[in-house]
N, C-alpha and C positions, 0 to 999 in steps of 0.2 A: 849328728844333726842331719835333717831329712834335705833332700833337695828343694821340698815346700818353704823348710826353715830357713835356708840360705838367704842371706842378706850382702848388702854391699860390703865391701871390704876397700876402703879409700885409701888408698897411701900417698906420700906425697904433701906437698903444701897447699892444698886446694880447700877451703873454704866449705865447709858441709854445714849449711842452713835446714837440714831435715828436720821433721817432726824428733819427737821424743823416741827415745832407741827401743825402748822396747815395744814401740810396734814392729811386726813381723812380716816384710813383705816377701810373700810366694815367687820364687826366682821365675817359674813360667810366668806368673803375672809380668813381669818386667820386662821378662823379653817377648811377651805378646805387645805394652806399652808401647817400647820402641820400634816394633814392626812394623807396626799397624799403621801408623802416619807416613812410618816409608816405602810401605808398599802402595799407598794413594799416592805419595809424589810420583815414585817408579813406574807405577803404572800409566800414568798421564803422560811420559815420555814418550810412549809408542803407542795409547790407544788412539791419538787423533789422525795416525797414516793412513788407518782404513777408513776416515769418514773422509779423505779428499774429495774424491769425486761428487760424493754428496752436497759440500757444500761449496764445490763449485757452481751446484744450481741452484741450492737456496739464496745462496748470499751473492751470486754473480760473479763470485770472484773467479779473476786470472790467475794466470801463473805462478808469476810471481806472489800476490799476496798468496795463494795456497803453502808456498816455500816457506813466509813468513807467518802460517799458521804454526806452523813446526818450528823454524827458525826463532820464533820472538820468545820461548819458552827454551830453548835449548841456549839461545844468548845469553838469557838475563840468569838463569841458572847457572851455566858454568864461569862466569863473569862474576858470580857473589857468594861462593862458595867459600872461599878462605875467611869474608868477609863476614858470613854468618856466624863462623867457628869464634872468630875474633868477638864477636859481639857476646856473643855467650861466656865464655873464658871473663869476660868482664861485666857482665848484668847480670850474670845467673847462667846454666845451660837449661835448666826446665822453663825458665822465663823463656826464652827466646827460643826454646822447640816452639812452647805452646802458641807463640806468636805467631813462629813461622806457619804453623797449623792455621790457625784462623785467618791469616793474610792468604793465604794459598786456598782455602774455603770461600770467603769472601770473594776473591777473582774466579772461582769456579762458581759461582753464582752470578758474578759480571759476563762469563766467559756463557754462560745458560740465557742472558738475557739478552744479549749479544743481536740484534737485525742487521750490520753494516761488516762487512771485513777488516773496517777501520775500528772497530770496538772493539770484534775478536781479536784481534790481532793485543790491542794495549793492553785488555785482561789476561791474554797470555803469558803477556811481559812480566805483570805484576804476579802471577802464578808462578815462575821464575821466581820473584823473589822470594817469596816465602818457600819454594821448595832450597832455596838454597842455606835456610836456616834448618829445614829439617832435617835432608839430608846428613850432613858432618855429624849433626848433634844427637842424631840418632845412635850410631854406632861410639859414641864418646859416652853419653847416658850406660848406654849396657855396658858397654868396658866396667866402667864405675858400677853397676849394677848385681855383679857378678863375682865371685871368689876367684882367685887367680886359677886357681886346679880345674875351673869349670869353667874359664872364658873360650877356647878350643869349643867346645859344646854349643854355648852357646854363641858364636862368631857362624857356626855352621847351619843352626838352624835361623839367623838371621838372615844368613847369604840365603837359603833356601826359600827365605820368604821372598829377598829380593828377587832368586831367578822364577820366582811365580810369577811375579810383577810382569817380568819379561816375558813370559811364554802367555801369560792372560791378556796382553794389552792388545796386541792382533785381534783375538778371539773377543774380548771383550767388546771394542768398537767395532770389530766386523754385525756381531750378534746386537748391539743396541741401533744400530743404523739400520740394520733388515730388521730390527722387531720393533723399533720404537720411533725414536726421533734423535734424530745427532745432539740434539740441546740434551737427553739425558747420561751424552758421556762426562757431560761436567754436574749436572745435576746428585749424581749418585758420589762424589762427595762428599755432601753435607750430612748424611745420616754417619760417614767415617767419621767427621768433625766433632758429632756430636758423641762420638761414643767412645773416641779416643783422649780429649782433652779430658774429662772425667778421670779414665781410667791413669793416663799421666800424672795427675795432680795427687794420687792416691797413691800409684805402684815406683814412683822414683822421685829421689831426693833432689835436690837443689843442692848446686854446686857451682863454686865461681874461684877464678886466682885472686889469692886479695894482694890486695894495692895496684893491681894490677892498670896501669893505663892505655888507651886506645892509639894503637898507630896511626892516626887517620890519613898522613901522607902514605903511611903504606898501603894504605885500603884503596884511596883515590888510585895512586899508581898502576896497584895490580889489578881494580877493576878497571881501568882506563886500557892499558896495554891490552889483558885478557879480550877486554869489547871492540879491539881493533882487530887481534888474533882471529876469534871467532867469527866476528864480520868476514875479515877477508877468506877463512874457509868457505865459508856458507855461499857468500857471491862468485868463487873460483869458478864451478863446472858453468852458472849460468852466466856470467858475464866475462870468462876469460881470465887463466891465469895469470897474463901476462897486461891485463887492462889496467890505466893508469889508475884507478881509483882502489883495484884491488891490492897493486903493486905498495897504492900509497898507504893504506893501511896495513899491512906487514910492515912497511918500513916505522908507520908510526908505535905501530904494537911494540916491536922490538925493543924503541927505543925507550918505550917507556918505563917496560920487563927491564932493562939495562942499568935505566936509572932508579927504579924499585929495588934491583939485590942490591947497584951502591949503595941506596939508602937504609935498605937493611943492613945490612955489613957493619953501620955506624951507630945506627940508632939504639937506646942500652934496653927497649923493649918492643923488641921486632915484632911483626904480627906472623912471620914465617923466618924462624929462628936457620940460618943458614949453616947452621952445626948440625941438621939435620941430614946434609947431603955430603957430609964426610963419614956418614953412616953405609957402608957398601949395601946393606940388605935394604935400606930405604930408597937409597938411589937406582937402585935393580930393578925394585919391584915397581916403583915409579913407571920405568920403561916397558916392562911388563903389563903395565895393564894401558898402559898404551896401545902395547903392539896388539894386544888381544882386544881391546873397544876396536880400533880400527880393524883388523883384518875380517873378526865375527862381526862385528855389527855392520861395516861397511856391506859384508858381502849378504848378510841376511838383508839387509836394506834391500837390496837386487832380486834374491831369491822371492822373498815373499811377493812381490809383483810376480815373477816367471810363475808361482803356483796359480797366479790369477789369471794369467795370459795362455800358458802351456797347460791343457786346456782355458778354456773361459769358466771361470767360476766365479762366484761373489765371494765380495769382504769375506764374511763369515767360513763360506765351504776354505779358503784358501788358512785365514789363522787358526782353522779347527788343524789344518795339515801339518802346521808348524810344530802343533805338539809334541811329535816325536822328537823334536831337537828340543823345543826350548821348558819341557818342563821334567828334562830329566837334572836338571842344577838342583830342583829342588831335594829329590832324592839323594844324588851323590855330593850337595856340599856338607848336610850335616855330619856324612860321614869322613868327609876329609878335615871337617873341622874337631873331629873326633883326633886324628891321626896325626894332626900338622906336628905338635911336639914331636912326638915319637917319630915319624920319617922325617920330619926338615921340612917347611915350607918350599923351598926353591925347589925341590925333587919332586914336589907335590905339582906345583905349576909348571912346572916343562914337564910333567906326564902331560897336567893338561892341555897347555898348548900344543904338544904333539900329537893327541888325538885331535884335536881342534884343524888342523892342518893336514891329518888326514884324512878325516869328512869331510870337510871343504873339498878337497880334491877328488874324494872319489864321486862325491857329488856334482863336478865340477867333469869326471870323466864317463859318468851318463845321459846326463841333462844333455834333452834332446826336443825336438818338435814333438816326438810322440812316444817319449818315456813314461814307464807306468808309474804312479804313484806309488807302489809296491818296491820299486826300484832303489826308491828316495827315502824309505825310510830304516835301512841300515846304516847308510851313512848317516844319517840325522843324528840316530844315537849316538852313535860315537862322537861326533862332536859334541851334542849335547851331556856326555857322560866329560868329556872332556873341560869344559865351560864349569861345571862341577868341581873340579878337583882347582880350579883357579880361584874360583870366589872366595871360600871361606880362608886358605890361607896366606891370599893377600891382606883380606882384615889384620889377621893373626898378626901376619911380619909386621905391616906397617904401623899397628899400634905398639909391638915390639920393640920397635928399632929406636921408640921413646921415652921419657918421662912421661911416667899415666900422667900428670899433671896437661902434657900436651898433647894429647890424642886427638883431642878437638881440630887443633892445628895442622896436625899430620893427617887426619880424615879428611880435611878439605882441601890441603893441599892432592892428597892422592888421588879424591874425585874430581876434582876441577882438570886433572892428567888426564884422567879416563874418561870426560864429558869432551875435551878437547880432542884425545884420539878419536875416538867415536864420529865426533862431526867432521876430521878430519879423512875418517875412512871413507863413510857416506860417501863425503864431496869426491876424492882423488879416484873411488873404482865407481861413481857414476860421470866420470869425466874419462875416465876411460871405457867405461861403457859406449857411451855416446859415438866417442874417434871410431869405433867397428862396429855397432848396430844403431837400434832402435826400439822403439814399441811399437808402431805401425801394424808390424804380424810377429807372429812364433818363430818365423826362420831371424829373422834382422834382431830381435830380443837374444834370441840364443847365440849368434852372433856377437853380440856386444857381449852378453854374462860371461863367456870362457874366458877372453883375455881379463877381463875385471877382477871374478874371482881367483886368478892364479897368481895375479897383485896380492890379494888379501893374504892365499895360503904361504906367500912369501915373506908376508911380517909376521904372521903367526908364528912359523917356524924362527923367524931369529929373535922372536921374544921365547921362544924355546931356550934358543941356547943363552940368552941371558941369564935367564930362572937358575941353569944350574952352577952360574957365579955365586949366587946368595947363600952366604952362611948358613947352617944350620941353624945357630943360637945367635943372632944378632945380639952385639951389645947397646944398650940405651944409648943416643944420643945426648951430649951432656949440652946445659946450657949455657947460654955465655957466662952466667954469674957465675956458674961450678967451675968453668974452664979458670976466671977470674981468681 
């Protein structure tokens, strides 16, 4: 059988409502399907940082709402990510991608029509949501989409599309604000909407747990707690760690995370089955992609301004620079996802994380007022060749470490880890940023970046030495009913 011939192969108790069997869906067909919506949500992550200043003059906005240009879309996404997985797992997962897809298209057309801050802002929220059904459901579709001998392959060239997503979103809205209008970095959604939903409905099956019922206490909880959590990162650098409003949302998050695992612990159909995290390769890698959203994202968050500031350049000249770093994942995950079986996932990621940590730093021990550009882009690679060998076999482990029936679960549970480092890095190394510089000029900027970025290559490196805790062959986690 050819690779064209390759079909799903479903194991497990999961529900397969597909067409008739002898149609023949093309394995790249499938995994173009599930890309393709998740490279539109991924991309939308990070192309709106380079239209700030832009639409600090169209739309008038301050500060703060600029924060929550960014902010309202990173809330309501990492806040409904288990939530979306859950939905799916019980109505279908093609039903509720395709949804997520048009809810996410629909607010990118609200977010295009947008005159007030106050509009931007609420279609971004809703852009959140629907990317939080895409997201999970995406990589649980291909899991199920794929022969087991061939998901390594394809988990690599998926991560690849994702690290496109990353390295294009700078360059993307740098390039549609200098050549067009900020309204068409959400406008250039809808012709994905239109050509993805199509291609989904044709290249992958419909799949659901049957009998399955919905936690709803667990959903309320973990999106309750999660939208405290992420609140109070987001308001930590501009309103003060230690501010009672910030204080009080940590304390309410917690409690409510506290009272969500009791209630999972109890409940006989959890929406994040807690026998997942006596799984050592899932609770690892969990922290691994932690330490690496925070460290690399936190401190690319820093960097990509210093190429703007260290000389002056525009949006565009500066995300054309970042290439060097971030579009070499596309290149080296497919082949790590090639490799994950054969060397072990954890060996795979603490290479990466270690190259990750030492780009940071060597970048971190040039970066100067009047560094060449030339300077910056050895270490870029390296990090970006590093960021590479992390992506595809986190996939791998973390749908590894389950019942294919749960992938869903364990995909949202893993990215709502990694949307939460990430905003958690942002906030902690530009609050240390702040304490030793500024943006004002190039010396007070570089100032602040060295202690910031030597935060970041500090987590990177001890999500290193986690990575090489994880088993080579994780065993499935069993559910409560097997344990039963």
């Amino acid at each position: 059988m050819t690779l064209s011939e390759e079909n799903a192969v479903l194991d497990g108790p999961v529900t397969d409502t597909a067409a008739p069997a002898a149609r023949r869906t093309p394995l790249w067909l499938a995994i173009v399907a599930c890309s393709v919506p998740m490279f539109m949500v991924a991309l939308d992550n990070l192309v709106v940082s380079t239209a700030l200043r832009t639409l600090a003059v169209d739309l008038a906005a301050n500060t703060q709402q600029l924060q929550w240009f960014v902010n309202a879309y990173v809330l309501s996404f990492a806040c409904l990510l288990m939530t979306g997985a859950a939905l799916g797992d019980r109505f279908g997962r093609r039903l509720v991608f395709v949804v997520g897809i048009v809810v996410f298209t629909l607010a990118s057309i609200g977010c295009g029509l947008s005159d007030t801050s106050a509009e931007l802002i609420t279609f971004r929220t809703i852009q959140g949501f629907g990317a939080a059904a895409v997201m999970p459901l995406s990589l649980t579709l291909l899991s199920q989409a794929v022969p087991e001998r061939l998901r390594g392959m394809a988990l690599g060239i998926w991560s690849g599309v994702s690290g496109l997503a990353v390295a294009m979103g700078p360059v993307v809205g740098g390039a549609v604000v200098d050549g067009l209008d900020w309204r068409w970095i959400f406008w250039i959604n809808v012709p994905v909407c239109v050509i993805a939903i199509p291609l989904v409905l044709f290249a992958l099956r419909e799949s659901s747990l049957p009998g399955v019922r919905l936690d709803l206490v667990g959903m309320l909880l973990a999106a309750g707690g999660l939208c405290a959590v992420v609140w109070a990162i987001v308001h930590g650098e501009p309103d003060g760690w230690t501010s009672a409003k910030v204080l009080g949302a940590f304390a309410a998050g917690v409690v409510l995370l506290a009272v969500f695992v009791a209630w999972e612990a109890r409940t006989p159909e959890p929406m994040l089955p807690l026998s997942f995290y006596r799984v050592r390769a899932f609770t690892l890698t969990n922290i691994v992609s932690a330490a690496m959203y925070f460290g690399v994202f936190g401190s690319l968050f820093l960097l990509a301004q210093y190429l703007q500031i260290v000389p002056a350049r525009t949006p565009l000249e500066a995300g054309v620079r970042t290439l060097a770093w971030t579009l070499m994942p596309m290149f080296v995950a497919p082949v790590a996802g090639l490799i994950t079986d054969k060397v072990g996932g954890g060996r795979l990621m603490a290479l990466g994380l270690f190259l990750q940590g030492v780009g940071l730093g060597w970048i971190n021990l040039v970066a100067d007022t009047d560094t060449a550009y030339s300077s910056l882009v050895g270490p870029m690679i390296v990090a970006g060749v590093g960021m590479g060998f992390v992506f595809a076999p986190t996939a791998a482990v973390v749908l590894g470490s389950v019942a294919r029936e749960h992938a869903g679960k364990a995909s949202g549970a893993n990215t709502t880890v990694r949307e939460i480092g990430g905003a958690l890095g942002i906030a902690v190394l530009s609050t240390v940023f702040v304490a030793h510089g500024s943006t004002q000029d190039p010396r007070q900027f570089v100032d602040g970046l060295h202690p910031a970025v030597w935060v970041g290559v500090a987590v990177v490196l001890g999500g290193a030495l986690c990575a090489l805790g994880i088993p080579h062959r994780p065993r499935p986690a069993a559910t409560e009913s097997e344990e039963a």
